[in-house]
C-alpha positions as CSV (number, residue, x, y, z in Angstrom):
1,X,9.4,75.8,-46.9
2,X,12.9,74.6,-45.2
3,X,12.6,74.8,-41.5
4,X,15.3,76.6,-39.9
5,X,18.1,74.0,-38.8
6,X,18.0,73.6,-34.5
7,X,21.0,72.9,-32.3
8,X,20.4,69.0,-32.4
9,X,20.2,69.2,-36.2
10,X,23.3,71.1,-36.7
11,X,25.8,69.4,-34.1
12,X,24.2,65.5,-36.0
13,X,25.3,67.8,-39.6
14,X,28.9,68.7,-37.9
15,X,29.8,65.0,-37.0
16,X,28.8,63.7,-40.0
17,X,31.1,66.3,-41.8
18,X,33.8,65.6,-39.4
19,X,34.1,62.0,-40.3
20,X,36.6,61.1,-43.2
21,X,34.3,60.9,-46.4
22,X,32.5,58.1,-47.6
23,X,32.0,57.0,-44.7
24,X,28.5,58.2,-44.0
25,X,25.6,58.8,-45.5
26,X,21.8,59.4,-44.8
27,X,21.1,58.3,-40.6
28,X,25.0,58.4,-39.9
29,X,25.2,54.8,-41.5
30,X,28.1,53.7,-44.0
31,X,27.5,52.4,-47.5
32,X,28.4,48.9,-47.9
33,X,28.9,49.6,-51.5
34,X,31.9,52.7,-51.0
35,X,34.8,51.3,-52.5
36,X,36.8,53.5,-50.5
37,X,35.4,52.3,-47.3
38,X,35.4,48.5,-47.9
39,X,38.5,46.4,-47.9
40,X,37.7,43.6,-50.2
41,X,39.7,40.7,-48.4
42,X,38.1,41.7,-45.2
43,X,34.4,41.9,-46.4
44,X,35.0,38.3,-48.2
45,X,35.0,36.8,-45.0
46,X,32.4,38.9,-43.1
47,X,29.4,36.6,-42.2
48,X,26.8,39.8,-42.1
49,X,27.6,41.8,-45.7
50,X,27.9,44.9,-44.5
51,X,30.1,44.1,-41.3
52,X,33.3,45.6,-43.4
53,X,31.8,49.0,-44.4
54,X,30.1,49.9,-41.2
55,X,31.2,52.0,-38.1
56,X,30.8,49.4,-35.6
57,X,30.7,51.2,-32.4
58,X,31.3,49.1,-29.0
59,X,30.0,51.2,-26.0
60,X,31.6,49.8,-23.0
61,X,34.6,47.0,-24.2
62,X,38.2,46.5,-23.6
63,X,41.3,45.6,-26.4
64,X,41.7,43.2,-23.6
65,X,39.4,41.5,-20.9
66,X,38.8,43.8,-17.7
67,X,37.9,42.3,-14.0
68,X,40.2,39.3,-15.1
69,X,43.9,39.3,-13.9
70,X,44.7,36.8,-16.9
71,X,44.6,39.9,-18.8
72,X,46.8,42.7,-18.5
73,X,49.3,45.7,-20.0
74,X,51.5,45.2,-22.2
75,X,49.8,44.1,-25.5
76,X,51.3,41.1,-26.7
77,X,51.5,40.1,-30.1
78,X,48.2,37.6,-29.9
79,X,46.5,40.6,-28.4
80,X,47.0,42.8,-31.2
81,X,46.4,40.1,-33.8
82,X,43.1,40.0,-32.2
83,X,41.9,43.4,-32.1
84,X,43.1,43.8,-36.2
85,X,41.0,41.0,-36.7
86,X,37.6,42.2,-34.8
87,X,36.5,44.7,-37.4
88,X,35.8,47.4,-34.6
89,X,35.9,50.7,-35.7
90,X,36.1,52.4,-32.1
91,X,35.5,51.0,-28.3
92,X,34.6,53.4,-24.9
93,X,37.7,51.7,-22.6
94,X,37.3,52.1,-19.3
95,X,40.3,53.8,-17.7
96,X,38.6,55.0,-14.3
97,X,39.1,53.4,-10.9
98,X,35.6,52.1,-9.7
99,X,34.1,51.9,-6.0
100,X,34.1,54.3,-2.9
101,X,36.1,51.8,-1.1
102,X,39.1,51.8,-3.8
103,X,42.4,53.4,-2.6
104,X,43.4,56.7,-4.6
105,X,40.8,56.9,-7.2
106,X,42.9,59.8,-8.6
107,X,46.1,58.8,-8.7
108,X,45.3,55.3,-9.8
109,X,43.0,56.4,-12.9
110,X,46.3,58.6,-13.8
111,X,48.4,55.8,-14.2
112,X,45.8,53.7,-16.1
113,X,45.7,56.3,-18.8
114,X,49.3,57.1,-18.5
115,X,49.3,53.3,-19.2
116,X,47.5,53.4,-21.9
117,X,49.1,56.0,-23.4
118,X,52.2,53.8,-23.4
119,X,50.1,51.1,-25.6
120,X,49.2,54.1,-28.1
121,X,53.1,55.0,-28.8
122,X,53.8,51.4,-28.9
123,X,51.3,50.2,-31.5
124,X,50.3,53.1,-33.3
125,X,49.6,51.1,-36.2
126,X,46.8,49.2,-34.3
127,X,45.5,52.1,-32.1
128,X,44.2,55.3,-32.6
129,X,43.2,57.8,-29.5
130,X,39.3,59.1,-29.6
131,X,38.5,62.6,-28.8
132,X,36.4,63.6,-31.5
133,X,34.4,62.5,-34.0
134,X,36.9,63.1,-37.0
135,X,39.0,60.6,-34.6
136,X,36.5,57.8,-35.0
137,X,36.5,58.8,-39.1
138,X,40.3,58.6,-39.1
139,X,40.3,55.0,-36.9
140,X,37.6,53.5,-39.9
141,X,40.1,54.8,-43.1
142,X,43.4,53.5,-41.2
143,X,41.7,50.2,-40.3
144,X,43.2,51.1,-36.2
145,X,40.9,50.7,-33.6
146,X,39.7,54.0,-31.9
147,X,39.7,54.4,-28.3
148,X,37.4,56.3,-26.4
149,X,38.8,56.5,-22.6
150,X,35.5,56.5,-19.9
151,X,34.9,56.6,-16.7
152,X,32.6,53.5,-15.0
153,X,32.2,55.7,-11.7
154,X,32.6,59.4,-10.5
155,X,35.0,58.2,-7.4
156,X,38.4,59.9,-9.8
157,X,36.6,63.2,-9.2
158,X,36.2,63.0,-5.3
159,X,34.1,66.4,-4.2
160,X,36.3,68.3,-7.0
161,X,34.4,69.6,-9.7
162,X,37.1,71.1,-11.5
163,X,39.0,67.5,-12.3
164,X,36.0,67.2,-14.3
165,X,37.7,69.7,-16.9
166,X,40.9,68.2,-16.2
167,X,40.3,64.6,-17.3
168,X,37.9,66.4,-20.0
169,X,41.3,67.4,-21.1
170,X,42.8,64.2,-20.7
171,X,40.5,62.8,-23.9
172,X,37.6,61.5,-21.5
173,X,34.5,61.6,-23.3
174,X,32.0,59.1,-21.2
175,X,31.4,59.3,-17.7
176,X,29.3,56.7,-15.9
177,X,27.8,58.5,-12.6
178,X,27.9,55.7,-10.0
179,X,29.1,52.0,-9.9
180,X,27.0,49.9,-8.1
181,X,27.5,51.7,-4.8
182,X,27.1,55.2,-3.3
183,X,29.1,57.9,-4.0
184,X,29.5,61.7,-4.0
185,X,27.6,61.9,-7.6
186,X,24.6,59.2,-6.6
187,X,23.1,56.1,-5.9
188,X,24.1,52.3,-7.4
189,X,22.5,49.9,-8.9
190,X,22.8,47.8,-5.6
191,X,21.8,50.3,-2.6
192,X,18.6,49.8,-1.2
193,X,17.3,53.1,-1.1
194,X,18.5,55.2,-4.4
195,X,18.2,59.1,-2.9
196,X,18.9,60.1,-6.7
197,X,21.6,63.0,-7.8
198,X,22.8,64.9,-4.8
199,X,23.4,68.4,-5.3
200,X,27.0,67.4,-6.2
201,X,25.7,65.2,-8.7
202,X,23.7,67.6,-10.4
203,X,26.5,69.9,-10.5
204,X,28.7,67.8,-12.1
205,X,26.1,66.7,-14.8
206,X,25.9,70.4,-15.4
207,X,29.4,70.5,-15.6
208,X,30.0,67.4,-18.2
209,X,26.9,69.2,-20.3
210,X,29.3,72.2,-20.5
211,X,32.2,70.6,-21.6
212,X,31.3,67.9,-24.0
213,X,31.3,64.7,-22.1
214,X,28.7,61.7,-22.5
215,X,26.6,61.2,-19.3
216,X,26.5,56.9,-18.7
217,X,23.7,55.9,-16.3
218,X,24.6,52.1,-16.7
219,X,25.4,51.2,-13.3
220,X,22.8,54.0,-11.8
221,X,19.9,53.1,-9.3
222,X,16.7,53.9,-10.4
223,X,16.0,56.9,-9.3
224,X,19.7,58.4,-9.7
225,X,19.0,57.2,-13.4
226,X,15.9,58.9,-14.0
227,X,16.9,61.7,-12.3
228,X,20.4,62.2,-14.9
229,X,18.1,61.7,-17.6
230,X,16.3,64.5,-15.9
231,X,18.6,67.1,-15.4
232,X,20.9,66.6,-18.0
233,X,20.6,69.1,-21.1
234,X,21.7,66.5,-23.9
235,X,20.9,62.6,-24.6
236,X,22.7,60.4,-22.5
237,X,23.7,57.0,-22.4
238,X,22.7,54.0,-20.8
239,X,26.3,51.7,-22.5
240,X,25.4,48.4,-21.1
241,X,22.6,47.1,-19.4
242,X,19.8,44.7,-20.5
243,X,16.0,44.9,-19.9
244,X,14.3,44.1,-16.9
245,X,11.1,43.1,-18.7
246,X,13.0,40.0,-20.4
247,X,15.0,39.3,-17.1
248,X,14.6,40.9,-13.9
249,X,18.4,42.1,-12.4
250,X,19.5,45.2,-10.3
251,X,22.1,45.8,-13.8
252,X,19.1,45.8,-16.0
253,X,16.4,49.0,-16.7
254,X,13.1,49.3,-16.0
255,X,10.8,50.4,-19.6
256,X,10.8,53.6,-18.0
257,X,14.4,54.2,-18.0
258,X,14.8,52.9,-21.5
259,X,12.0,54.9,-23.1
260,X,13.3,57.9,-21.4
261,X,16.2,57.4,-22.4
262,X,15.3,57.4,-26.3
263,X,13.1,59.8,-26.2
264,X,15.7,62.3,-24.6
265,X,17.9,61.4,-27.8
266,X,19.7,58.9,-26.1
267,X,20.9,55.2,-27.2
268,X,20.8,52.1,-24.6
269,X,23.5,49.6,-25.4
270,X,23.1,45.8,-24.5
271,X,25.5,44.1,-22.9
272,X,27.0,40.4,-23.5
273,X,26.5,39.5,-19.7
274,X,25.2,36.8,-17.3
275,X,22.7,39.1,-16.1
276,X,20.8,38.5,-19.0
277,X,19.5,35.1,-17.9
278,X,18.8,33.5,-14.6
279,X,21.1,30.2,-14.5
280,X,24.4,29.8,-16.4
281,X,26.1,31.7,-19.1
282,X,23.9,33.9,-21.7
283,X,23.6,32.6,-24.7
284,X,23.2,34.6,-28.1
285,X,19.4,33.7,-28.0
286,X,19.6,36.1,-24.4
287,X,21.3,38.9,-25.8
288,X,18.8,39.1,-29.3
289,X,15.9,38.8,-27.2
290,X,17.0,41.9,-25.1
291,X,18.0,43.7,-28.2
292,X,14.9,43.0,-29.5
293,X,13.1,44.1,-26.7
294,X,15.1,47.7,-26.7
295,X,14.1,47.9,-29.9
296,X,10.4,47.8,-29.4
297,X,10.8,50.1,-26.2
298,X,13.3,52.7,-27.7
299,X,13.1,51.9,-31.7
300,X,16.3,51.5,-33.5
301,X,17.7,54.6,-33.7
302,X,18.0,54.3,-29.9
303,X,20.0,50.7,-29.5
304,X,23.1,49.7,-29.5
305,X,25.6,47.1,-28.2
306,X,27.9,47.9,-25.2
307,X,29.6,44.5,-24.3
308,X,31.1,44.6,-21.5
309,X,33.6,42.5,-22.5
310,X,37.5,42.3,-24.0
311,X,38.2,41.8,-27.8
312,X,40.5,39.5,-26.8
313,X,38.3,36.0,-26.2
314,X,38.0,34.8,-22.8
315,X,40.1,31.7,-21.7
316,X,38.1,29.5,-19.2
317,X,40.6,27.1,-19.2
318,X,44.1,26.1,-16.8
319,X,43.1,28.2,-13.2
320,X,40.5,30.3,-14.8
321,X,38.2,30.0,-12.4
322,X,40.2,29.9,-9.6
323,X,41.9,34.1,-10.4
324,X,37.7,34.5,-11.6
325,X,37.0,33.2,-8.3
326,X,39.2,35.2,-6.0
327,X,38.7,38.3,-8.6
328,X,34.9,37.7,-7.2
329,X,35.6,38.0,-3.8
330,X,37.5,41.1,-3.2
331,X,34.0,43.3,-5.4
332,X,32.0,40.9,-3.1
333,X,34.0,42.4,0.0
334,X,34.4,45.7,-1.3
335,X,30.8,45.9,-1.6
336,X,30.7,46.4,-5.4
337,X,29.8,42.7,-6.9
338,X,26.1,42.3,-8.2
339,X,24.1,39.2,-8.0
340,X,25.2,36.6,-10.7
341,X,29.1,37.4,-11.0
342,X,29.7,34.1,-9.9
343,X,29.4,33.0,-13.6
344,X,32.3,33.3,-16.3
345,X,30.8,37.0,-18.4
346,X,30.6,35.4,-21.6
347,X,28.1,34.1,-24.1
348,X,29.9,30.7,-25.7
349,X,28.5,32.3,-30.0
350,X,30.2,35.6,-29.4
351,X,33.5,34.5,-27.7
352,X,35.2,35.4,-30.4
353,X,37.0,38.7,-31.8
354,X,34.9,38.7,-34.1
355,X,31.6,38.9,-32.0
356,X,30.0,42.2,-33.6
357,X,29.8,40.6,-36.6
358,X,28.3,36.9,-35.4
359,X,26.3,39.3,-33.9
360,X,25.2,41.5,-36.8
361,X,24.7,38.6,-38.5
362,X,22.5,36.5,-36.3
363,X,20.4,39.8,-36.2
364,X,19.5,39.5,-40.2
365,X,18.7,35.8,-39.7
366,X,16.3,37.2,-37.5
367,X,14.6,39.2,-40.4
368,X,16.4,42.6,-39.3
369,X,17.3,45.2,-42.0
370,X,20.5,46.0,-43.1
371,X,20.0,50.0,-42.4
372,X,18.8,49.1,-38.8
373,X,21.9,46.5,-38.3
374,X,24.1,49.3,-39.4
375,X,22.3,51.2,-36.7
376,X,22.9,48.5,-34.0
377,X,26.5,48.0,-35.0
378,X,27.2,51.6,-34.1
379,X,25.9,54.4,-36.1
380,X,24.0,55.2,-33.6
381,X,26.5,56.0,-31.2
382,X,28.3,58.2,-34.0
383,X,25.2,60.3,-33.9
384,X,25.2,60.4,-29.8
385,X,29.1,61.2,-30.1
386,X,28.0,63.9,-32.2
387,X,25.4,65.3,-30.2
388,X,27.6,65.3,-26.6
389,X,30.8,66.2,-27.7
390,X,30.6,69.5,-29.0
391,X,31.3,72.0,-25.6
392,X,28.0,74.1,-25.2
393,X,28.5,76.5,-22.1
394,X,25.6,76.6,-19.0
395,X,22.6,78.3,-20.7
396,X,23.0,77.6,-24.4
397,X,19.3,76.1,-25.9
């Protein structure tokens, strides 16, 4: 006998319709062998197979590098060439301003996504605005790369609960609830005692629920993560992070959190950053060993890959470190820098625009499947998309 089809069941059957067919089959995953889905002169030079044909998903990126003043608005033409290149179907850009301490939160996240805007008008051959999952189906058959705008901190809402709806409007679809400080929503990953969701911060977790909007607990103290995880009424996201277990840092989870997390219905992205190691860069060894370890905490329909970093490949060359430096003392004075940003974020193997696929790759050397890379590379996130996107009002089982 058929068992009657829950609300999980039926929102995971929506997205999948949404996208643009032939793109998905069983799990959310594409077929590498869909005709209509592969481009044959891309998938010739893929290094993983199946890189071409799958939704490859990046949970917390940039077109461009963020927290470096080398790169900014507008795209130029190397820019672009390098997000056609990467092969990603869809990134969650961060368009919020970020710490308590930051001057007009509102205002200035406004003019980033008015910004932005400007980019999508300009090269609406290259980028394609995220709202819905369809979106992310339309971003794989034009070959554009989807943009998902986020938030990284609560600080554009202030004590307002009703600019939640507003930006909801304005195409934000991920909302991380603290940086690494306090704020009205929380407790960061760097405070000292983490008092968990104020009643604030439950409210608006109620209120993102409502309207559609992926809760992000990456930055979170412990107990302000455990407690969203808690309270919230759909999975939610943890988009970058690593694992405490393979390397001990305030930015990493606890197995709790992770396990949680996935059992909730949530996915945990990995992140391509120094945190993953005690001394120097990470290297692509770091970041496998923490995928690997999310793997046997959450299982793989519960990982991903978030990495915190820009399409466009980091230059440390000319006076590189000297902007990286100065870049690293205003968060250190605004109270916002965790330990290890002193170190270039990037891992030398995946410096490239092409990273999810070195990636995906050095994951099947590893003995992975192709069904759980495809997983990894992003249909997981599809199915998370799916899942908190779809408005369900206060109440609704």
């Amino acid at each position: 006998m058929k068992r009657p089809m829950n609300r999980r069941d039926f929102v995971r059957g929506l997205g999948a319709a949404a996208l643009a067919p032939g793109l998905v089959r069983m799990g959310g995953c594409t077929d590498p062998g869909d005709e209509a889905a592969t481009d044959g002169a891309a998938a010739s030079t893929d290094l993983w197979p199946g890189y071409s044909s799958a939704l490859v998903i990046d949970a917390l990126a940039g077109p461009i590098q963020f927290n470096i003043p080398q790169s900014q608005l507008p795209l130029s033409a190397s820019d672009l060439e390098a997000i056609r290149s990467s092969g990603i179907t869809a990134l969650n850009l961060t368009v919020g301003v970020v710490g308590m301490a930051a001057e007009s939160p509102y205002e200035g996240t406004l003019a980033r996504m008015q910004g932005w805007e400007r980019e999508f008008d300009a090269h609406a051959d290259v980028l394609h605005s995220v709202r819905t999952i369809a979106d992310i189906g339309e971003a794989k058959r034009s070959g554009r790369l989807g943009i998902i705008h986020g938030f990284q901190d609560t600080v554009p809402f202030g004590e307002d609960l009703d600019r939640i709806a507003e930006f909801h409007g304005l195409g934000v679809r991920i909302v991380q609830l603290t940086y690494n400080d306090r704020n009205y929503v929380g407790s960061g990953s760097l405070v000292p005692v983490d008092e968990g969701l104020t009643d604030f911060g439950a409210a608006a977790v109620e209120r993102m629920d409502d309207l559609g909007i992926l809760i992000d607990l990456s930055h979170c103290g412990p107990r302000t993560t455990m407690d969203g995880i808690r309270m919230a009424r759909r999975p939610v996201s943890i988009t970058h992070t690593g694992c405490n277990a393979v390397y001990s840092h305030p930015r990493n989870k606890d197995d709790e959190a992770l396990r949680a997390t996935a059992d909730g219905g949530g996915v945990v992205g990995i992140y391509l950053m120094p945190f993953l190691t005690g001394s120097g860069e990470a290297s692509l060894a770091d970041v496998v060993a923490h995928i690997e370890h999310a793997l046997d905490i959450c299982g793989e329909d519960h990982v991903g890959i978030g990495t915190d970093q820009g399409i466009v490949p980091l230059d440390t060359g000319g006076d590189f470190m000297a902007q990286f430096d100065a870049v690293s003392a205003r968060r250190q004075a605004a109270g916002i820098a965790a330990p290890r940003e002193d170190t270039p974020p990037i891992v030398p193997e995946l410096n490239d625009p092409r990273r999810m696929d070195l990636l995906a790759a050095a994951l099947a050397d590893r003995g992975h499947t192709a069904s759980r890379i495809e997983k990894l590379l992003g249909a997981n996130w599809v199915r998370l998309f799916g899942d908190a996107w779809v408005p369900q009002p206060s109440g609704v089982p």
